[in-house]
Structures are given as structure tokens and as C-alpha cells.
N, CA, C and O atoms as a GROMACS GRO file, in nm:
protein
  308
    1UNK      N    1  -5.024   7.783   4.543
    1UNK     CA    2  -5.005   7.666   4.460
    1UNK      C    3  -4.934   7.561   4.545
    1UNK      O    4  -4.851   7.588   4.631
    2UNK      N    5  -4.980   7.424   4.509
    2UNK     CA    6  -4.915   7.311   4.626
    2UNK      C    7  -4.925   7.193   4.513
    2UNK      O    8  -5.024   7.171   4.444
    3UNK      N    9  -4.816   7.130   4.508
    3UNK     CA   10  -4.787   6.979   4.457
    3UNK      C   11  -4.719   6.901   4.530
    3UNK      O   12  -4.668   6.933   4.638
    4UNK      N   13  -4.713   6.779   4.472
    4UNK     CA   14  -4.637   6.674   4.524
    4UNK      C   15  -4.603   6.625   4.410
    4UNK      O   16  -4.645   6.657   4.298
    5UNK      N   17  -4.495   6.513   4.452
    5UNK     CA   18  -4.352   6.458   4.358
    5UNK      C   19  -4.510   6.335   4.262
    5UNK      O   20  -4.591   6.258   4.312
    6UNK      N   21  -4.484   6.379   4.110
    6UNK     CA   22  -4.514   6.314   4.010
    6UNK      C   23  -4.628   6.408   3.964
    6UNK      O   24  -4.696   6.357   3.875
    7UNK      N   25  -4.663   6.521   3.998
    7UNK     CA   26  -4.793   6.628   3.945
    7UNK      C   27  -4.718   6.670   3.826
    7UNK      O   28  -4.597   6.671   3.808
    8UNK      N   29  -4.820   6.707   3.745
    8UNK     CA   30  -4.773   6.775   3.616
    8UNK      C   31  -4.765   6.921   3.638
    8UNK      O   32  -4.861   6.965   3.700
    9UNK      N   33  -4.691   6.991   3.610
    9UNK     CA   34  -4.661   7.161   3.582
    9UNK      C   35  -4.708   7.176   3.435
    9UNK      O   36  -4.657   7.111   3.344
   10UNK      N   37  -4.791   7.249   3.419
   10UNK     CA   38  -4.828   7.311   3.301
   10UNK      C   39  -4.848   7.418   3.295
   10UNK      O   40  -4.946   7.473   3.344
   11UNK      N   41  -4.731   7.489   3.215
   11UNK     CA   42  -4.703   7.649   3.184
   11UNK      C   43  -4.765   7.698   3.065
   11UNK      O   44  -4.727   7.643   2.962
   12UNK      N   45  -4.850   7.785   3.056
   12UNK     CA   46  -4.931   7.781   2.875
   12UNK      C   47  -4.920   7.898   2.822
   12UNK      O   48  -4.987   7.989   2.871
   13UNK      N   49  -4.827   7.927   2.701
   13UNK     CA   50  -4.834   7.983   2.614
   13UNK      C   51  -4.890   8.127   2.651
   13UNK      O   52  -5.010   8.146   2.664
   14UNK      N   53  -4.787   8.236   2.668
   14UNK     CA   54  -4.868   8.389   2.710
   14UNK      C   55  -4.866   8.435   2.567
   14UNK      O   56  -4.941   8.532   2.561
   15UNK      N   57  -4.815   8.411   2.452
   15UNK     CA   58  -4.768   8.487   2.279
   15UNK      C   59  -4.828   8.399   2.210
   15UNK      O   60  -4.875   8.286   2.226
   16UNK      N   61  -4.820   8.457   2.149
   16UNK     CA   62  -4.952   8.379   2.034
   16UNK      C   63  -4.766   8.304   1.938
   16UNK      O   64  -4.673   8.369   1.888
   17UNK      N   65  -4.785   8.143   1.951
   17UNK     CA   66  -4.683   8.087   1.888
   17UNK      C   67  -4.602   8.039   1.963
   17UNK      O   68  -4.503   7.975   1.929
   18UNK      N   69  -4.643   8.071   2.095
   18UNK     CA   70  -4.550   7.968   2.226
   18UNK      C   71  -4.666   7.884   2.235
   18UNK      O   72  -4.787   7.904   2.221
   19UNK      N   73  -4.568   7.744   2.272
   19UNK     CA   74  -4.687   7.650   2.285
   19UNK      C   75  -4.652   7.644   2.442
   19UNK      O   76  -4.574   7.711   2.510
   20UNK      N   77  -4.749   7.525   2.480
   20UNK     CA   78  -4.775   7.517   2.629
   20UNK      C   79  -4.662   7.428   2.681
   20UNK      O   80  -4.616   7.340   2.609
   21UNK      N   81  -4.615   7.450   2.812
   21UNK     CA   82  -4.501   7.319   2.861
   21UNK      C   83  -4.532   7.230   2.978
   21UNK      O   84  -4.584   7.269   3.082
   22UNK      N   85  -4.495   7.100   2.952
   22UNK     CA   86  -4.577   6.987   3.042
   22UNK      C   87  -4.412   6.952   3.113
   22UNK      O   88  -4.312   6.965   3.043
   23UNK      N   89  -4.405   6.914   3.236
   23UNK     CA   90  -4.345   6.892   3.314
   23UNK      C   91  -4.402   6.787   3.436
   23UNK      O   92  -4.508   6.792   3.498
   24UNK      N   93  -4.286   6.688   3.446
   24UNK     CA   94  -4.300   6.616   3.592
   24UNK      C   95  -4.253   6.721   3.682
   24UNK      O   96  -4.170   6.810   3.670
   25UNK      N   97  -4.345   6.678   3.795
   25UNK     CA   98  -4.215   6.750   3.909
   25UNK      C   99  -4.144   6.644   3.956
   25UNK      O  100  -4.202   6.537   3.933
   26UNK      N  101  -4.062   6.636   4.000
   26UNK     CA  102  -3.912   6.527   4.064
   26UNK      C  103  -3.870   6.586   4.195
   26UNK      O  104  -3.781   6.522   4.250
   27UNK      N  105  -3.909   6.686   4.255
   27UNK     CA  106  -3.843   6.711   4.328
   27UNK      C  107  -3.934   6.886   4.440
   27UNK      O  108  -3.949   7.004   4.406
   28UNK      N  109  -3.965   6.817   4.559
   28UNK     CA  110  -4.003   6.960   4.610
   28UNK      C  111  -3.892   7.014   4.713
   28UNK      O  112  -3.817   6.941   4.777
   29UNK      N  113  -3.896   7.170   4.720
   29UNK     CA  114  -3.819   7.211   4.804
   29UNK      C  115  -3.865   7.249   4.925
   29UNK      O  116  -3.791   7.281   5.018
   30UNK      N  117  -3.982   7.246   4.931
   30UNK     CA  118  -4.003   7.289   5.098
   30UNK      C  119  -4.138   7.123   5.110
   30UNK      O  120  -4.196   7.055   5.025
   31UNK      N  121  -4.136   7.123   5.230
   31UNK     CA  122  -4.172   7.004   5.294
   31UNK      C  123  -4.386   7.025   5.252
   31UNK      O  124  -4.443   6.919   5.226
   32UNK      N  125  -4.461   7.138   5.252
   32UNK     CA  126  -4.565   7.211   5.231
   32UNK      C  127  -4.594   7.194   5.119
   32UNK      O  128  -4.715   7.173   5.106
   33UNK      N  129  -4.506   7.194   4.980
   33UNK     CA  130  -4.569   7.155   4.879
   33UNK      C  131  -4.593   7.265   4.783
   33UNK      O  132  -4.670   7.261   4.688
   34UNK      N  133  -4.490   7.400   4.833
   34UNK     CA  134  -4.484   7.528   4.758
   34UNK      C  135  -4.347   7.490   4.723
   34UNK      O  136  -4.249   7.423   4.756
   35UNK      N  137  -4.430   7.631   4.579
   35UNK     CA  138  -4.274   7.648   4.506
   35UNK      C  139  -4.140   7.660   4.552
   35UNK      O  140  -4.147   7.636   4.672
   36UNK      N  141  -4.027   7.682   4.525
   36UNK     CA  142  -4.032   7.629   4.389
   36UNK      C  143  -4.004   7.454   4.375
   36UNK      O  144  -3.964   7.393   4.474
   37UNK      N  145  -4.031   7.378   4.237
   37UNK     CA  146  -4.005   7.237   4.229
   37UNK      C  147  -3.877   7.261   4.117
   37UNK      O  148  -3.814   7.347   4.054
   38UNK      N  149  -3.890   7.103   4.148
   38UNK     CA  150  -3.776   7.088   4.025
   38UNK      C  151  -3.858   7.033   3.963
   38UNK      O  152  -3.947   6.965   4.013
   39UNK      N  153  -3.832   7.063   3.778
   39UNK     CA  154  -3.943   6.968   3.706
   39UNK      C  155  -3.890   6.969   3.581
   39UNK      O  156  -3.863   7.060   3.503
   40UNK      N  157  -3.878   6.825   3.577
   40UNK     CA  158  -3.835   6.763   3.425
   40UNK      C  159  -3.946   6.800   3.332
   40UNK      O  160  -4.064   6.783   3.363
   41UNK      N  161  -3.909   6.846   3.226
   41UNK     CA  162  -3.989   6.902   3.131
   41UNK      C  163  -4.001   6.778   2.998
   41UNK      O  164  -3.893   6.737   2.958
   42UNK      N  165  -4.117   6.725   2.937
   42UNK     CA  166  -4.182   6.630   2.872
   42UNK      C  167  -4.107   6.696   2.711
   42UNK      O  168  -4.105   6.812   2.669
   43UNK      N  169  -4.056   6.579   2.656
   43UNK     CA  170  -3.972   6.626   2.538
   43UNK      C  171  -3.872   6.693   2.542
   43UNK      O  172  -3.846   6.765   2.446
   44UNK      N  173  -3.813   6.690   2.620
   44UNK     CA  174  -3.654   6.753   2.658
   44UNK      C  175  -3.631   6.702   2.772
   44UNK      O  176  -3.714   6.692   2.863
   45UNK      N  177  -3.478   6.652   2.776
   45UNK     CA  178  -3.395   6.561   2.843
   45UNK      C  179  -3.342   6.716   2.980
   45UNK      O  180  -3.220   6.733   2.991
   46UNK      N  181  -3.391   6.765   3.026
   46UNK     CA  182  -3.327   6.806   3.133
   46UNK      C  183  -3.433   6.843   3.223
   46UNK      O  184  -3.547   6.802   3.204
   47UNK      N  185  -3.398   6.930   3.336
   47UNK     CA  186  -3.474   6.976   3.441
   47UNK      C  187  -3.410   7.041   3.504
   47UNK      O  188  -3.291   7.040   3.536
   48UNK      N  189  -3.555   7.151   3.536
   48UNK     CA  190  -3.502   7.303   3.584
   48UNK      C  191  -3.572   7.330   3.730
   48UNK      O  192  -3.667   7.267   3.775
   49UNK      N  193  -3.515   7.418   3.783
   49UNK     CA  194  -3.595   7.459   3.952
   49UNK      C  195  -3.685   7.560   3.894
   49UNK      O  196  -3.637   7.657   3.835
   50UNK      N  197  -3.787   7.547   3.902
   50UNK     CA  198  -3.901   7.671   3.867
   50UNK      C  199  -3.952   7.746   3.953
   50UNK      O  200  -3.959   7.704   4.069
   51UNK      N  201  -3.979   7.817   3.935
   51UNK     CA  202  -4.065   7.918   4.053
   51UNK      C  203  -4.220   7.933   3.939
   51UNK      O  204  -4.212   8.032   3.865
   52UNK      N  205  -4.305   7.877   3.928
   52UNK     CA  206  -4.368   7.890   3.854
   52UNK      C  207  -4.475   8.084   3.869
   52UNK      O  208  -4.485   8.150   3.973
   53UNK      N  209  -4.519   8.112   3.763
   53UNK     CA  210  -4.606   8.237   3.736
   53UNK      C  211  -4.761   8.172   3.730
   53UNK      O  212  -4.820   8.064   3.724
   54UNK      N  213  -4.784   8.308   3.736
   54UNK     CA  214  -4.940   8.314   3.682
   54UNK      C  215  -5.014   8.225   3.551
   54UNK      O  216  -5.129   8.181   3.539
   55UNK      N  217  -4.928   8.222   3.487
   55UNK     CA  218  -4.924   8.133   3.360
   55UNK      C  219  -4.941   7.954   3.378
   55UNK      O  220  -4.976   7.883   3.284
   56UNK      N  221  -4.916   7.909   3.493
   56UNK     CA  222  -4.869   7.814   3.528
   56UNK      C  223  -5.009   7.734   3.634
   56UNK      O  224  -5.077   7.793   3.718
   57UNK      N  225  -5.017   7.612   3.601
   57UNK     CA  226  -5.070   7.547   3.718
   57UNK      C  227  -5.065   7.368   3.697
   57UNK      O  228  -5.027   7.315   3.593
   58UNK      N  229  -5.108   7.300   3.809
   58UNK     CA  230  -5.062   7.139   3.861
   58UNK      C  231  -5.217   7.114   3.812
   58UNK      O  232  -5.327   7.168   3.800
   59UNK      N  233  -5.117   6.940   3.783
   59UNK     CA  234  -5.222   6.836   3.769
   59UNK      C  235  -5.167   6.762   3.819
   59UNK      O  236  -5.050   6.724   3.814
   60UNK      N  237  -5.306   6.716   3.906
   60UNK     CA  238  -5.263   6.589   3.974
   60UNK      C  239  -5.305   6.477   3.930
   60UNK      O  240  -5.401   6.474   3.853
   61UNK      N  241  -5.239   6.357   3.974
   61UNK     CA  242  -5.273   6.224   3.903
   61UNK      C  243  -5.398   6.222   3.877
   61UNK      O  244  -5.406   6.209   3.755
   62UNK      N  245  -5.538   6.230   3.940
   62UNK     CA  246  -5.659   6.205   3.906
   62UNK      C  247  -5.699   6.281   3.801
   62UNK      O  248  -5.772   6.233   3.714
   63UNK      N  249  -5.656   6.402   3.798
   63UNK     CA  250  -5.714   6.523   3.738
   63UNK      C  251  -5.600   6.494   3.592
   63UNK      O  252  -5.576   6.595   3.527
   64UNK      N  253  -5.551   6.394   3.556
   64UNK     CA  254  -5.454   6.440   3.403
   64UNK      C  255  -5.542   6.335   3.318
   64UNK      O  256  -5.582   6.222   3.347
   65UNK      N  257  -5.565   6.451   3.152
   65UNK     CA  258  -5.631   6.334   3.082
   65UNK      C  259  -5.583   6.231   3.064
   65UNK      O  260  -5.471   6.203   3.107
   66UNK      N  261  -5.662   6.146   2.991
   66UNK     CA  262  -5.622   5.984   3.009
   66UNK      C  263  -5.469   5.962   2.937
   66UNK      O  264  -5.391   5.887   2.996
   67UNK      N  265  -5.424   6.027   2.808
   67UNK     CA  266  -5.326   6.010   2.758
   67UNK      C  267  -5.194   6.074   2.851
   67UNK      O  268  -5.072   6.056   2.841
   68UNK      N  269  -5.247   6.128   2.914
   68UNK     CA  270  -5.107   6.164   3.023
   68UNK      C  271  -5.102   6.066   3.131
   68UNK      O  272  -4.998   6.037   3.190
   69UNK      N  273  -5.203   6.020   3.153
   69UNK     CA  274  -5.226   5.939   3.316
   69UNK      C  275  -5.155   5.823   3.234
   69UNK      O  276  -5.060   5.778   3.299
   70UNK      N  277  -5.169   5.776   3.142
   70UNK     CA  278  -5.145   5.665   3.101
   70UNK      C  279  -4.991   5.690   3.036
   70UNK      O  280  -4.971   5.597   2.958
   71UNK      N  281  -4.914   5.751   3.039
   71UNK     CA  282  -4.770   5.755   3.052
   71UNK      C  283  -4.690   5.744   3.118
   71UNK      O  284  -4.697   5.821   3.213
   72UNK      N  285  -4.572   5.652   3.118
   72UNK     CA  286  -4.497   5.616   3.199
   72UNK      C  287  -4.439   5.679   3.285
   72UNK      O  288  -4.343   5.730   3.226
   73UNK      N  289  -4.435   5.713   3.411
   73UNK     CA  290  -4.367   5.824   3.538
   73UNK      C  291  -4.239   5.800   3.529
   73UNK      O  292  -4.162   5.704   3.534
   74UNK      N  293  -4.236   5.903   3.515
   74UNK     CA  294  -4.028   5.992   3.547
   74UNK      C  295  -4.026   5.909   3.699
   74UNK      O  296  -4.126   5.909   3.771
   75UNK      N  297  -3.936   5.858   3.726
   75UNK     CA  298  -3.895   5.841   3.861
   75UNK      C  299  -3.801   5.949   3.858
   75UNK      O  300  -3.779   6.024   3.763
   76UNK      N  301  -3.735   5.950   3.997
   76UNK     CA  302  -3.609   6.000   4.009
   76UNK      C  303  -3.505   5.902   4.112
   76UNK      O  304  -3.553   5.811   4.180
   77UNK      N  305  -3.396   5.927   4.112
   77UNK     CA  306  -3.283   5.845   4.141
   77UNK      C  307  -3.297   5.838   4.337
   77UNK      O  308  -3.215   5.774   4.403
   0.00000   0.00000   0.00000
């Protein structure tokens, strides 16, 4: 798995009644573009270092539907 700073993390639901989680990333730790990121999570005010699972995969700017592409980007400081 490989991102760069502004891809979406999307973790989806392994239980029936978890919903799926959308995340900026803000932040990579190795220069390559592997895990883990830091990624502000969409509807909640914080952000966590993930090591993402199997459960998990990136969107990149081209690839996010239009209602995500068309939302305003998290910067970071």
C-alpha cells in the first residue's frame, strides 16, 4: 500500500453495523509512501497514526467520487 499527503484512507466495516471510515492522510512517515500515516478521520475532530489492515485501502485524488473530490482539503499546519 502507498499514499501521499491528501489520499483518502478508507477502512470498511468487517461486522455487520460498523460503518466504513473516511480519513485524510496529513502526514507520511517514511519518505516511500508506506504505512504507517497519520490520518484525520472525516467527522471527528482528531487524528490517529494508523497502520492500516486488510480492511483498508487509498483513494487518490482522481479516483474519489465527485462528492469527496469536491470537498474542501484538510491542510495541515
Amino acid at each position: 500500500m502507498k499514499a501521499s499527503i491528501g489520499d483518502k484512507l478508507i477502512v470498511e466495516g468487517t461486522r455487520h453495523g460498523e460503518v466504513r471510515r473516511v480519513g485524510v492522510i496529513v502526514e507520511l512517515r517514511h519518505p516511500d509512501g508506506s504505512p504507517p500515516y497519520v490520518v484525520r478521520w472525516m467527522g471527528a475532530d482528531h487524528e490517529s497514526l494508523v497502520f492500516p489492515g486488510p480492511d483498508a485501502h487509498v483513494m487518490t485524488g482522481g479516483n474519489l467520487p465527485d462528492e469527496e473530490r469536491n470537498r474542501a482539503p484538510i491542510t495541515t499546519p
